[in-house]
N, C-alpha and C positions, 0 to 999 in steps of 0.2 A: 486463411488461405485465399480467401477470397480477397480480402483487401491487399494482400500481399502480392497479385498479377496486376491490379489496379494503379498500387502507388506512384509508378513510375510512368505513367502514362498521361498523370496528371499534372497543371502548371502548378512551379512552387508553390504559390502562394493558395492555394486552395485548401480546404480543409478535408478529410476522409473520416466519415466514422462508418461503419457496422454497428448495427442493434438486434440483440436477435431476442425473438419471445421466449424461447427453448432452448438447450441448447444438449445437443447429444456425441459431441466430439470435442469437446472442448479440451483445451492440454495446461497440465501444471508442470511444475517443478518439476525438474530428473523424470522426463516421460509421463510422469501422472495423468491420470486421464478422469474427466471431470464431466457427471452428467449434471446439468442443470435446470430444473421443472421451470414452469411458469410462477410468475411473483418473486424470479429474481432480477436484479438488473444487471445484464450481461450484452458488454460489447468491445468491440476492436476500433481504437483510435492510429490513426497516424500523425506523426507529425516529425518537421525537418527539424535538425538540431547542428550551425555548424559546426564544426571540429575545434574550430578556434576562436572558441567563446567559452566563459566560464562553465555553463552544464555541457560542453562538446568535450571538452577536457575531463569530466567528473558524470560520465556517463551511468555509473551505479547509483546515482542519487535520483531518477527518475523512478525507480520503484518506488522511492519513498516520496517524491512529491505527487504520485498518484496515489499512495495510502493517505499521504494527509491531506487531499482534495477528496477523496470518500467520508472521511473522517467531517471534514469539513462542511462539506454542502447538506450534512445534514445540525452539526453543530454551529453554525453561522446564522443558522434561519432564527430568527426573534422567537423566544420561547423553547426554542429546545435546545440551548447552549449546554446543560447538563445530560442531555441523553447520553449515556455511558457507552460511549461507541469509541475504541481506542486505536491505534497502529501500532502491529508487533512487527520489529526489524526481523526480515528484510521486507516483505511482502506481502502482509497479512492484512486484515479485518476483525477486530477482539469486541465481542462484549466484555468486559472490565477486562481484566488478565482471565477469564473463565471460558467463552465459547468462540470458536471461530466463525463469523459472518460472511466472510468472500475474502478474494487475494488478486494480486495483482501479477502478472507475467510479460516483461518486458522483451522484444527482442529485436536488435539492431543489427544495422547493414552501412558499413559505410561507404559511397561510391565519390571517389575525390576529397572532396573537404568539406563534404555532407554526411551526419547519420540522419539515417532513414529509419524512424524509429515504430514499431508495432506495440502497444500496450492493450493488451485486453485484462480488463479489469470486470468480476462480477462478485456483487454481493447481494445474500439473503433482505427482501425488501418486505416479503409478504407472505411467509411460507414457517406457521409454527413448528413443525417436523422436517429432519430429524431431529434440530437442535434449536434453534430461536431463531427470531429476522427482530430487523429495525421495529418494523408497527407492535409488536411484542415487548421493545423496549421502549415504547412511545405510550403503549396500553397501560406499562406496569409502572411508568412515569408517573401516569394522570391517576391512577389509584392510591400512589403513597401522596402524591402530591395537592392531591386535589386541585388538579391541572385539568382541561380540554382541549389538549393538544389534538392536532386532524393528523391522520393514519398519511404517509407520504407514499408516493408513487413511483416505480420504477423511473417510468417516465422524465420522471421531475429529478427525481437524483443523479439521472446517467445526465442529462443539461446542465445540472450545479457541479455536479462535478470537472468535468471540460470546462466548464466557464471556472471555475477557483483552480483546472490545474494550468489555467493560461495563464492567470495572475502571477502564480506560485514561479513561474517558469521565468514569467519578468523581472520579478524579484531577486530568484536567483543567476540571470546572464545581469544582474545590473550590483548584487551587492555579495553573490557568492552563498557560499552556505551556510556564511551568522547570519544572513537575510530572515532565512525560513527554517532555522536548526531552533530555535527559543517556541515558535507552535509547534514545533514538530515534539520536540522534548513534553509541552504542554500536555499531548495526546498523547505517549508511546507508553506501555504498559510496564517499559523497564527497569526505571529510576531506582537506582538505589539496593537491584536484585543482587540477592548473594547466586552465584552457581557455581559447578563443578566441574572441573575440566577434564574430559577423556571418558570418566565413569565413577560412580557414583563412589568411589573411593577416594577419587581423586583430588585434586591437590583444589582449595578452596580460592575464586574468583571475585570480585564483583563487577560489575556492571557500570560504566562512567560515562560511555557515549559512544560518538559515532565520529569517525574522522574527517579528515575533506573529502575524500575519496569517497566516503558511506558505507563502509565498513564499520561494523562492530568492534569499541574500544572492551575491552576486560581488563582490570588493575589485581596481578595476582600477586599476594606480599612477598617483597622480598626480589622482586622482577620487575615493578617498574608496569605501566602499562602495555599490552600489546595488541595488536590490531586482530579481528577472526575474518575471513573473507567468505563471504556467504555461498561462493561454490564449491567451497572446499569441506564445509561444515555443517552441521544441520541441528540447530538452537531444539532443544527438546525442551517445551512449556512445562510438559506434565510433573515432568523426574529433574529441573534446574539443572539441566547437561546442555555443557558446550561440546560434541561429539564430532572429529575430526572422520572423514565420510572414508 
């Protein structure tokens, strides 16, 4: 909210982040409501996108180039290119395909032939409870590995991340979605997943990708591939259900 009476007040070319230590209002998907302790990294970027450029045109593909700049700045750094830190479509943050670490929540405004876009992005950095953080998957690197990797900082990943999702951003207004869909693929938890579609009865799917648009591809036998749009659907990790909402 804060950054969103801010944005417009500002000249283009300037940049907007929020950082917060805490965070006790924070909002997800379909209203969700998200409290966040300290030792996580949790913040609000903006940034302009025009309309008539290849990601203006392909506006759902920014959830995913802020999953794979999370993903990133921490698998980029020398030495920890295996920390098992993955991206689940649409908006997620996975240890392997097992825990959720943080998620990403996009929200745009277009005024002319500008989006104006809001991304607040927070993931588990430092916080073993309730479920794991990054330094947890950095600890349990260096003990099978016999690694001395150093514990990362909130700090330092909300900076790596902005800086690799500016790169990612250039990539794709210069080469489209084969640009950055081959790392993204690299990282995503999905490849190759059988699922079920509707309920657990249901007629048998697999998993093949993601379209221009960033929508979820499913190939169901005998149909031919078909696209799932992520607000209409709600991907269930646990039970392999593709679940029309």
């Amino acid at each position: 909210s804060l950054i969103g009476r801010l944005m417009f007040d500002l000249p283009e070319e300037m940049g907007l982040i929020a950082v917060a230590v805490r965070q006790t209002q924070g909002k997800g998907r379909g209203g969700n409501v998200w409290l966040s302790p300290m030792g996580c990294a949790l913040s609000t970027l903006h940034i302009s996108i025009p309309l008539h450029s290849n990601l203006g045109q392909r506006i759902p593909f920014i959830q995913h180039l802020v999953s794979l700049a999370v993903v990133e700045a921490v698998r980029s750094i020398p030495g920890y290119e295996d920390i098992e830190l993955r991206v689940k479509w649409p908006n997620d943050i996975y240890y392997s395909d097992l825990m959720k670490l943080g998620g990403v929540l996009v929200n745009s405004t277009l005024i002319e032939t500008t989006f104006h876009i809001l991304i607040g992005f927070g993931f588990n950095v430092n916080n073993s409870n309730p479920t794991i953080c990054i330094n947890d998957l950095i600890a349990k690197f260096n003990r099978e590995e016999g690694t001395e990797l150093k514990p990362l900082s909130a700090d330092c990943l909300i900076a790596r991340t902005v800086t690799v999702l500016e790169r990612l951003i250039e990539i794709f207004q210069e080469k489209g979605p084969n640009g950055v869909l081959p790392q993204y693929y690299k990282y995503w938890v999905h490849s190759g997943k059988q699922v079920r579609l509707h309920h657990e009865e249901g007629p048998v799917a697999w998993i093949v990708g993601i379209d221009d648009f960033g929508y979820l591809q499913v190939h169901e036998e005998g149909k031919g591939v078909e696209s799932v749009h992520p607000d209409g659907n709600s991907f269930d990790m646990l039970r392999n259900l593709i679940v029309p909402k």
